[in-house]
N, C-alpha and C positions, 0 to 999 in steps of 0.2 A: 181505304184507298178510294179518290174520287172518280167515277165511272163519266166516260165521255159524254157531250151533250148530242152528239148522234144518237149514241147507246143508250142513251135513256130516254131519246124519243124515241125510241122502236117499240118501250115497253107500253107505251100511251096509246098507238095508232088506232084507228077504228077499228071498235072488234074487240080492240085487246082486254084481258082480264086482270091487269097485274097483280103480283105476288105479293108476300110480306118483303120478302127479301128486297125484291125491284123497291120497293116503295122505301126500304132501308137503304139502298143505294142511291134515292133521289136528293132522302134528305145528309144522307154523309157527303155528299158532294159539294153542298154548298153552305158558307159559312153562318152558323145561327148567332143570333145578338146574345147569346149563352156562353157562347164560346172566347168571349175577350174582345178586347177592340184592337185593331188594322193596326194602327200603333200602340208599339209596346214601350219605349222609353222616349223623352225628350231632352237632350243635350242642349243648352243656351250657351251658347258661345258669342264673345265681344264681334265679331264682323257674321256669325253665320249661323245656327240652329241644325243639327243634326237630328232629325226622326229614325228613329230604330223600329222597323216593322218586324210583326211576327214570325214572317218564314225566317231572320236573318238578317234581310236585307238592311243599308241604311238607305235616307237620301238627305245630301245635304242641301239645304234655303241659303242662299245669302241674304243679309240682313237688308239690303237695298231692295229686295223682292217682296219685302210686306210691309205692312203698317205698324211704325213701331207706337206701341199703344204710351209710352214714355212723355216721348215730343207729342204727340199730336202732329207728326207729321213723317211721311213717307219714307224720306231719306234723314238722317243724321249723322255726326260726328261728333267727338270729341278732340281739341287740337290744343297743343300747349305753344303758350308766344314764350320764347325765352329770350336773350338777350337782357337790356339794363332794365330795373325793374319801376327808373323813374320814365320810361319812353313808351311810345307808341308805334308799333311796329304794323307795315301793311297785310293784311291777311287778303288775300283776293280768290274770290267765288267763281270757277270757271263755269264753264258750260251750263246748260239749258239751254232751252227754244227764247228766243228773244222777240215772239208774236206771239205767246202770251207772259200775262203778268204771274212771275211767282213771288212768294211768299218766304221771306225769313227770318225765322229768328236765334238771337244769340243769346245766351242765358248763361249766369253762373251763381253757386249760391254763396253767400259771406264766407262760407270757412271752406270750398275746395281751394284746391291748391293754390297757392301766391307768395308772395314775399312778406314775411311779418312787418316790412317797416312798409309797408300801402296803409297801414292805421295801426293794428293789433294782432299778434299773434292767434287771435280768437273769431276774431271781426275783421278781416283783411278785408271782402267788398263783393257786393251781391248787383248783379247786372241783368235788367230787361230789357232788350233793344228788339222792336219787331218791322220790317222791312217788306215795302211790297215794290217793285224793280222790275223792270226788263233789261235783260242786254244780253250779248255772246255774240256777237256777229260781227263785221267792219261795215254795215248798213244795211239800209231796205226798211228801216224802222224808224217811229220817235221813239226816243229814248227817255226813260226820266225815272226817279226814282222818292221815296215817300219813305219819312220814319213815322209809323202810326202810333205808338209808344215807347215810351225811352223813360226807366224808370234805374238809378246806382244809387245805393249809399253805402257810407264808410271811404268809399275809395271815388277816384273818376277810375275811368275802366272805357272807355270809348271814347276817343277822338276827334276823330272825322269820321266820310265815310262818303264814297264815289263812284265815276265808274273812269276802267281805263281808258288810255287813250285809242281808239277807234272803236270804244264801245266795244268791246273784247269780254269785258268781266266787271263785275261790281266787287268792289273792296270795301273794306274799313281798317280801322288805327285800331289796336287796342292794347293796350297796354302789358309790359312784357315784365322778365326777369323769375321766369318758370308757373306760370298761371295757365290755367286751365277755362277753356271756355266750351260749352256745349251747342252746338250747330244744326237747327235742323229745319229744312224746309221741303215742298211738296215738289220741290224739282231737281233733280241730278246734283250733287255734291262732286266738284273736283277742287281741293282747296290746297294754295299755296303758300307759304310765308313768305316775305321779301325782307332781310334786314338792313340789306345796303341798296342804294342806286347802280351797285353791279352787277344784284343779282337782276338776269333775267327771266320775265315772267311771259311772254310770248315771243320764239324764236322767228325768225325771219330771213331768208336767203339775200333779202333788198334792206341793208344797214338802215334807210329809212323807218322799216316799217317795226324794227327787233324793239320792244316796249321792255323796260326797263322797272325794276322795283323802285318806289319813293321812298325820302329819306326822312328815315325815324322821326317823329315830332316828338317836342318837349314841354310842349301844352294840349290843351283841347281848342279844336276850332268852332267855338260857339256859334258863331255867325253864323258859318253854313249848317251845322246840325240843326239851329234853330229857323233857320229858313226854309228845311223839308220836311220841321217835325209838323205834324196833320193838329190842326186845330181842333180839338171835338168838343162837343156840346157841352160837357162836364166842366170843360174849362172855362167858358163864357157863358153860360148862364142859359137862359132860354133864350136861343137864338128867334126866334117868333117875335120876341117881345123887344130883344135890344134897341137901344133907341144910339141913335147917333152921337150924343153924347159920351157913350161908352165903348165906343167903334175904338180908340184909341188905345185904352185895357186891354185888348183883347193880344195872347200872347200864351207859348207855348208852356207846359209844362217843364220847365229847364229852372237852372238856380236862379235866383231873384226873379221868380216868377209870380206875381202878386194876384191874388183871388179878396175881390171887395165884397161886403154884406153876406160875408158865410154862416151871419147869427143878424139880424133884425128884432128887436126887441122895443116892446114898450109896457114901462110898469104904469098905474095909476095911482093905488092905494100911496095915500099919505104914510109916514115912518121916518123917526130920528135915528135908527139904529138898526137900516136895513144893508143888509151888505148882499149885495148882486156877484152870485160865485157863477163862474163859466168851469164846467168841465170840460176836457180836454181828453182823445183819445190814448194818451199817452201814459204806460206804467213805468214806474222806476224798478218795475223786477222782470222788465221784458222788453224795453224798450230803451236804444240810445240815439232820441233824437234833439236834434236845433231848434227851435226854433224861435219865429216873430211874432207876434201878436200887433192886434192896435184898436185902440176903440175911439172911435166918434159920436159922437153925438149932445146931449141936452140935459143938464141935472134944472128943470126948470125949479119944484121947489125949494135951490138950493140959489139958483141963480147963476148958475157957472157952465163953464162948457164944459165938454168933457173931450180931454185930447191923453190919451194916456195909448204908453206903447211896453209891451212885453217882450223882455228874449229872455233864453237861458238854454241850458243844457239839459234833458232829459239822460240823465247819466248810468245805462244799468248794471255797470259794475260794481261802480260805488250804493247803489241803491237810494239814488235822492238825486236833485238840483242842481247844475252849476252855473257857476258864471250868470248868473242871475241877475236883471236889471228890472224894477217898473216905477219907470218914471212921467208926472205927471205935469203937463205942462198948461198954460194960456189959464188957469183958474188960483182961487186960492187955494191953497195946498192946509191949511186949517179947515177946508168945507169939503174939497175933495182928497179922497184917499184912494190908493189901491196897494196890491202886492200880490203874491203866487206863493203856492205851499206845493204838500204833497197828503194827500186825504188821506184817512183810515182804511180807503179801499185801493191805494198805492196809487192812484191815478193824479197828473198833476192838476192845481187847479188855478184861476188867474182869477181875482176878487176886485171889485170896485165900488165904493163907497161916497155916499154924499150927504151932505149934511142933511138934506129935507131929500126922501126920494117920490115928493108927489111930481107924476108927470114924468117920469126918467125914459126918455129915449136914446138908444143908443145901435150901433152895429159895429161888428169886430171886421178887421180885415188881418188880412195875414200874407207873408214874402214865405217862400223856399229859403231855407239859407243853410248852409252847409251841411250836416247829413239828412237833414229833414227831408219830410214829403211837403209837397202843396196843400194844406190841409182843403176841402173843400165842405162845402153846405152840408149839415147834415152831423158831421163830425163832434162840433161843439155842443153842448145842453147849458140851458143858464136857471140857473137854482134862485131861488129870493127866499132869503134866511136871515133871521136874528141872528145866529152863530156864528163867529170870526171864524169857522174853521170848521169843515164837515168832515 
């Protein structure tokens, strides 16, 4: 039994002699790193965490009171849009300080929940949207809001994405019919769904002022998503060096988004029977992507230009290619060749051929197009081989 901290200074005081006992009293009284640790069980629950200490006690955490080490951010949620599963419904982010900037983002991965006909029962649609925004207030602020990256494939999954009217809350679309989306950011989560213009989304005593849910869309509004998404470096090349010329290119990562010279090349050696193979990051046992290809440039020992353009399917169901085109245009098609396989090491690959390849310069460009990513620098390798096929 633990002796009070009165009582065991008394046995200390100047003078004193203490005993074995006293000194067995000093150390029963307080807990040794021997004896177990302060908490004895941990419960994880979806909104709260339960700690069970060792007298008995518990105490319970709400999950908004820590860092959830998941997200990478403070607060989180998980919210399902239902309704039709071809529409976009408004989901709107209440509260937070609207003096400073937070951060948010929306995530989900290709096979949680959704409707099999958004692509695949397997592959229905994986979404990265990240958001830094202010708002929650009816003024006293600028307002404005930033999509820093926005990355879906398999499905669209994001719409739009705004703030209401008197700058109340930030929303986005995103696409319904029982899907699941993950929500989490560094500032206060209160989140609503709106499926009609009936529901409302901030009440009001002054009919003026009662804001109203918006009505489902049935597309994506590219325009405005592509006019808050944030340019970054990656996309335009070395901002340091761009020259005016290419001020025009410059353009967000969204579909038909085009990245030029993501391969630069030049051969010298002379050869009647070199074929220039381009690897590609793409496997056909892991990978179902789109996409474009395109090469420009100069077969000088051959005399021709070189205009040739790539698409097809990266298919990983089927394990191979589809829908497959490389067609070669502005030269002779008896001097210049090309065409695309699938390697030995499952990866696809895009090949180009000239009759004489002394002097061959050339560079690939490439579009976004339907489930594909933007491929960028870095991505491709180009092989120079006797071998039709590695």
């Amino acid at each position: 039994m633990a002796t009070s901290k009165e009582q065991l200074k008394q046995y200390f005081e100047t003078g004193d002699t203490p005993s074995e006992g006293q000194f067995g009293e000093l150390i029963d009284s307080y807990r040794h790193i021997d004896t177990g640790e302060v908490i004895s069980t941990v419960d994880d629950a979806d909104d709260s965490t339960t700690l069970t200490i060792t007298d008995g006690s518990t105490v319970i955490v709400p999950k908004s009171n820590f860092y959830d080490n998941r997200y990478k951010r403070q607060y989180s949620e998980t919210i399902m849009v239902e309704g039709d599963a071809d529409k976009y419904y408004q989901v709107v982010i209440k509260g937070g300080n609207q003096n400073r900037i937070r951060e948010l983002n929306i995530h989900r991965g290709f096979n949680d929940p959704a409707p099999d006909t958004w692509n695949t029962p397997t592959h229905k649609g994986a979404l990265t949207a990240e958001f830094r925004l202010n708002a929650g207030n009816w003024g006293g602020a600028q307002y404005d809001w930033m999509l820093l990256d926005f990355r879906e494939v398999y499905s669209n999954m994001l719409a739009d994405a705004g703030r209401t009217p008197y700058n109340r809350a930030f929303y986005v679309m995103l696409r319904g019919g029982g899907a699941t989306y993950l929500i989490d950011s560094d500032d206060v989560l209160d989140i609503q769904i709106a499926y009609s213009t009936a529901d409302i989304v901030f009440p009001s005593s002054n009919p003026t002022y009662v804001v109203y849910g918006k009505e489902p869309l049935n597309e994506v509004n590219t325009q405005n998503l592509s006019g808050h998404q944030l340019v970054l470096k990656r996309d335009v090349g070395d901002l340091l060096n761009i020259d005016a010329a290419n001020i025009a290119s410059i353009e967000p990562n969204t579909y038909a988004s085009e990245r030029r010279g993501i391969v630069k090349f030049r051969h010298i050696p002379t050869g009647g029977n070199t074929y220039f193979h381009i690897k590609t990051p793409m496997r056909v046992d892991s990978h179902s992507h789109m996409y474009h290809f395109s090469a420009e440039g100069y077969f000088y020992g051959a005399g021709e230009i070189i205009d040739i353009v790539w698409v097809g399917y990266c298919y990983n169901a089927g394990n191979n290619i589809i829908r497959t085109q490389s067609n070669v245009s502005r030269a002779d098609l008896a001097r210049v060749t090309a065409g695309q396989y699938v390697g030995t090491d499952n990866h696809v690959y895009l090949w180009l051929k000239g009759y004489s390849s002394y002097y061959t310069t050339f560079r690939i460009n490439t579009i976004r197009v339907g489930s594909g990513p933007l491929f960028e620098e870095g991505d491709l390798e180009v092989i120079v081989s006797d071998q039709a096929q590695l």
